[in-house]
C-alpha positions in Angstrom: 0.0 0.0 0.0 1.3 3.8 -0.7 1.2 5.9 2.5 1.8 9.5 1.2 4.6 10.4 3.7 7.2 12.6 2.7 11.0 12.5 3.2 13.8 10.4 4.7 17.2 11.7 5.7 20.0 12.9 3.0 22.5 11.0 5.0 21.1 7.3 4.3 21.8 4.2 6.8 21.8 0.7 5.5 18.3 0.0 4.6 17.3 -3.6 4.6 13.7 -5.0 2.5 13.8 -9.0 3.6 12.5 -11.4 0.7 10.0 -13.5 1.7 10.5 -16.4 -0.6 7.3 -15.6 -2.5 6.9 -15.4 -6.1 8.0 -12.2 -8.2 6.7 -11.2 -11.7 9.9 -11.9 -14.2 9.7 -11.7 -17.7 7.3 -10.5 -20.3 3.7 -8.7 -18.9 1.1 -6.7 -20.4 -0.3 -3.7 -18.7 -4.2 -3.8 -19.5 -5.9 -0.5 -18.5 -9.0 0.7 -17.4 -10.1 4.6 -17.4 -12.8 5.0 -14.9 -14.0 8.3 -15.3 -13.0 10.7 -17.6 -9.4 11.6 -18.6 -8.4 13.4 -21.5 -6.7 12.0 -24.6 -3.7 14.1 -23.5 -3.7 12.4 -19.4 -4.3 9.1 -21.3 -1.2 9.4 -23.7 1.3 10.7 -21.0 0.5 7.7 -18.6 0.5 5.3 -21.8 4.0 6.6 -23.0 5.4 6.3 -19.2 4.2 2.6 -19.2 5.9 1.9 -22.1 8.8 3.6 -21.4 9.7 1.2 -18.9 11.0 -1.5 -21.6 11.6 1.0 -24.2 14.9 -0.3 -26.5 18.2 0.9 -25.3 19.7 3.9 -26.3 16.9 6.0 -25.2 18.5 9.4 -23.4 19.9 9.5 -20.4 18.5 9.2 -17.5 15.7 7.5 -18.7 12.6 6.2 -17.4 14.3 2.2 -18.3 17.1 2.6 -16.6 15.1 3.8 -13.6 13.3 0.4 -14.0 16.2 -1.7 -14.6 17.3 -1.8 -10.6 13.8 -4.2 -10.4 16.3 -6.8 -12.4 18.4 -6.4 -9.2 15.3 -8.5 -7.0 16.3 -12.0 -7.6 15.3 -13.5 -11.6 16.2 -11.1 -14.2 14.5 -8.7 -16.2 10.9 -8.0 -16.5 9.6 -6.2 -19.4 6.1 -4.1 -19.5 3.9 -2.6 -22.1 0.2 -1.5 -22.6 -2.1 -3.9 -23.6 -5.8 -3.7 -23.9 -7.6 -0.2 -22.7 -11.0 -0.1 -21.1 -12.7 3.4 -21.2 -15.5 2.3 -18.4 -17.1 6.0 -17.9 -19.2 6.0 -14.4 -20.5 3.2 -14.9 -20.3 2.2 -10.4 -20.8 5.9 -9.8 -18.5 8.5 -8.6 -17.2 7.3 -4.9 -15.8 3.4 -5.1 -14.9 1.0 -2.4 -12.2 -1.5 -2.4 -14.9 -4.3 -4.4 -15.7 -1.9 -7.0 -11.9 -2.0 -7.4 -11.4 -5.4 -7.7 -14.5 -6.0 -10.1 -13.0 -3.2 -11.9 -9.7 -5.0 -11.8 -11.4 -8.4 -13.1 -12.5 -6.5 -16.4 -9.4 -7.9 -18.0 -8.7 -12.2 -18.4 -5.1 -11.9 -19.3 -2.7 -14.3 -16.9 0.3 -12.7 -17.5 -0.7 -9.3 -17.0 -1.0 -6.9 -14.7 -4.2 -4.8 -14.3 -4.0 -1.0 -13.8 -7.3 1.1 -12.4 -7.2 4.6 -12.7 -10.2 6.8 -11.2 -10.7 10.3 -12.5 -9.9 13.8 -10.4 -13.9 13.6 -9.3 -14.1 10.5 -8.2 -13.5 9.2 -4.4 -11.8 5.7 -3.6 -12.4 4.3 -0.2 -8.8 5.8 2.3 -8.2 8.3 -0.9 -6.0 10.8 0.3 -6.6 9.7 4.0 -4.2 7.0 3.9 -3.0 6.1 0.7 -2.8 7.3 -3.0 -3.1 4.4 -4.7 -2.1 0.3 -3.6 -1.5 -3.1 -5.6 -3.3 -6.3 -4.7 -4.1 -9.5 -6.8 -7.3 -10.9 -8.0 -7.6 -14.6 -6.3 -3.9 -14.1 -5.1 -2.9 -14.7 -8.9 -3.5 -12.1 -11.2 -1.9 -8.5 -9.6 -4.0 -5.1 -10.5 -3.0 -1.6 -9.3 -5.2 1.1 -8.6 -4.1 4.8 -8.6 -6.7 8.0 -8.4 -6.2 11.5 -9.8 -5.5 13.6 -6.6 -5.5 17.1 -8.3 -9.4 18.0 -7.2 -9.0 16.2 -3.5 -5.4 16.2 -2.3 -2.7 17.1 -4.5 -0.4 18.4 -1.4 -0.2 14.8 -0.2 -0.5 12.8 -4.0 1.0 14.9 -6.2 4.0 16.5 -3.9 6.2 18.0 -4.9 4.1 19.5 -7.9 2.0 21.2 -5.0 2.3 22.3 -1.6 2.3 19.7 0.3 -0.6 19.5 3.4 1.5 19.7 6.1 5.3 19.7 6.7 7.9 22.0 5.0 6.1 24.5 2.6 8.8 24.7 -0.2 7.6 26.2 -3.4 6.1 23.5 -5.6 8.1 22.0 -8.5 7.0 22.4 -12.2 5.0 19.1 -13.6 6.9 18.3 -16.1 3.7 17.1 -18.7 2.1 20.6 -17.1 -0.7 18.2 -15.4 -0.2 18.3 -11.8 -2.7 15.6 -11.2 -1.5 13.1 -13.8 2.3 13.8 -13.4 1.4 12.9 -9.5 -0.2 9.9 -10.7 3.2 9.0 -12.9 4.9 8.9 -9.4 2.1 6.7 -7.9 2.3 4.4 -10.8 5.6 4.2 -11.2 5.8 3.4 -7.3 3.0 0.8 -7.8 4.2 -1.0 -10.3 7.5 -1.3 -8.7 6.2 -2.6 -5.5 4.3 -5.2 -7.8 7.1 -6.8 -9.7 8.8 -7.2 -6.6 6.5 -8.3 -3.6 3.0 -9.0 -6.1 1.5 -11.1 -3.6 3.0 -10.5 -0.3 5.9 -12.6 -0.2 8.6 -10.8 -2.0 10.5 -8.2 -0.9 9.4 -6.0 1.5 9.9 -4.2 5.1 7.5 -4.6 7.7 3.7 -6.2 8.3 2.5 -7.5 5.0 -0.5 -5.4 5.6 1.4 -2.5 5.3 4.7 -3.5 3.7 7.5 -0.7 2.7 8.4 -2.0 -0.4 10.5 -0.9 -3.4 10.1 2.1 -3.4 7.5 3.4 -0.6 10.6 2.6 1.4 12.4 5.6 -0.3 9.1 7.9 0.1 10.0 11.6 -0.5 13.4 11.3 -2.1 13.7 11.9 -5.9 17.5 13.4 -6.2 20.6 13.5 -4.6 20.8 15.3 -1.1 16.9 15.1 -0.2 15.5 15.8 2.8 12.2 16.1 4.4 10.1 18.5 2.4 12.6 18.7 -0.5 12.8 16.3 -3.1 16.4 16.5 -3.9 18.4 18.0 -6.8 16.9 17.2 -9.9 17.1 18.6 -13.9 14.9 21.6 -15.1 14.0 21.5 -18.2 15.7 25.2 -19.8 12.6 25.7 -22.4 9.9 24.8 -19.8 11.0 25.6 -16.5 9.8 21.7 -15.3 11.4 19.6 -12.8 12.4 15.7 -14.2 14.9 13.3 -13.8 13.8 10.8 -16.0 13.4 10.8 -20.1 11.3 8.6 -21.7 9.1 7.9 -25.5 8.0 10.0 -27.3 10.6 13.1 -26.1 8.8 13.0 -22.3 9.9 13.9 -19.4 8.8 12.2 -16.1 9.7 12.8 -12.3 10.6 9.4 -10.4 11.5 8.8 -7.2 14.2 6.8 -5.6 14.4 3.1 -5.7 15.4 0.4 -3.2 18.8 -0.7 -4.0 19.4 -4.8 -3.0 22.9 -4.5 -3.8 23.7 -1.1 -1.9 21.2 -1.2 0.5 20.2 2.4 0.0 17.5 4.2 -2.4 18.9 4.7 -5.5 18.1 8.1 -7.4 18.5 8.7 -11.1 20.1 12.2 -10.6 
């Protein structure tokens, strides 16, 4: 689950994420979709280039939104390689304020095996803990097929979903950082994702790698919460690169000449969060 905390110390001490001996997702998965609500063509083709910038070819400019991903090779297995599959645009259809089994129907849309299911909920729609405690989380459907499930905070609570493109609720009140697609909501949802999916691949059905309960594991990257440069610190994400023509914050390039902010990765080699920049 993502708890929307913010920041861990610049000076980093050995962090440790046991594995479990559970299964993690290696090789080749599809990333089925489902809109629920309504999201532009623009929000939908900035989170489907991020997607498939994860396994895009290499030689893509550096830093880049792959080699971000390729630390996940690092847990145990080799490589595992994502890209969009099938889209659902569902509309309302369950009405504008869903609870954890309109998620998983939601999630069940989709009868791919080896894929992994991704709900998004528009900027007016509430989610059962939205905001209050999470931003977004990753389960499984019959503890086989994972899903992830990530709102649109920009309506509700972009200081504590979409930090450090807004001020966040409480802590710190640094000056907000420049989305670098110029959608606050949906460049918060890129961190979400990206920190979802990540937490998938590498602890999908509670027995991978993770710190803590398994109710409320710190996993790939949750465990690095708030740190997305070198020399973070609570309430500041770190040095990162500013786009000259734009003004936007990123650290991460990806298809189709975009620019995404990512934050620090777990490191099972170092033992510390890895940043890109």
């Amino acid at each position: 689950m993502l708890n929307p905390r913010m920041g861990v110390e610049a000076e980093q001490e050995k962090l440790v994420l046991n594995y479990h001996n559970g299964a993690l997702l290696k090789g080749r998965f599809t990333v089925n979709v489902l809109w629920y609500g309504s999201f532009t063509p623009t929000q939908r083709s900035i989170i489907v280039d991020f997607v498939n910038s994860l396994s895009i070819p290499a030689g893509a400019q550096l830093p880049s939104v792959a080699s971000w991903w390729q630390t996940t090779e690092k847990y145990k297995g080799g490589s595992t390689t994502l890209v969009v599959g099938k889209q659902i645009m569902e509309g309302y259809s369950l009405g504008k304020h869903l609870n954890e089994n309109n998620l998983l129907n939601l999630a069940s849309r989709f009868n791919d095996l080896s894929a992994i299911n991704l709900v998004l909920t528009a900027n007016d729609v509430a989610v059962d803990g939205f905001c209050s405690s999470r931003c977004g989380t990753h389960r499984s459907i019959n503890g086989r097929i994972p899903y992830v499930w990530v709102g649109n905070s920009e309506a509700q609570c972009p200081g504590q979903c979409a930090w450090p493109f807004h001020r966040p609720t409480f802590g710190p009140q640094t000056p907000p950082l420049v989305a670098p697609n110029g959608d606050v909501g949906v460049d918060g949802m890129i961190i979400n994702i990206a920190t979802l999916l990540a937490g998938t691949v590498t602890n999908p059905f509670n027995g991978g790698f993770f710190q803590g309960p398994p109710t409320a594991p710190l996993e790939a990257v949750s465990a690095c919460v708030g740190i997305f440069g070198s020399a973070a610190y609570p309430g500041y994400p770190g040095r990162v690169l500013v786009d000259r023509r734009t003004g936007a914050s990123y650290n991460a390039n990806g298809g189709n000449g975009r620019k995404f902010l990512l934050p620090a990765m777990w490191d099972p080699q170092t033992f510390q969060c890895k940043t890109l920049v």
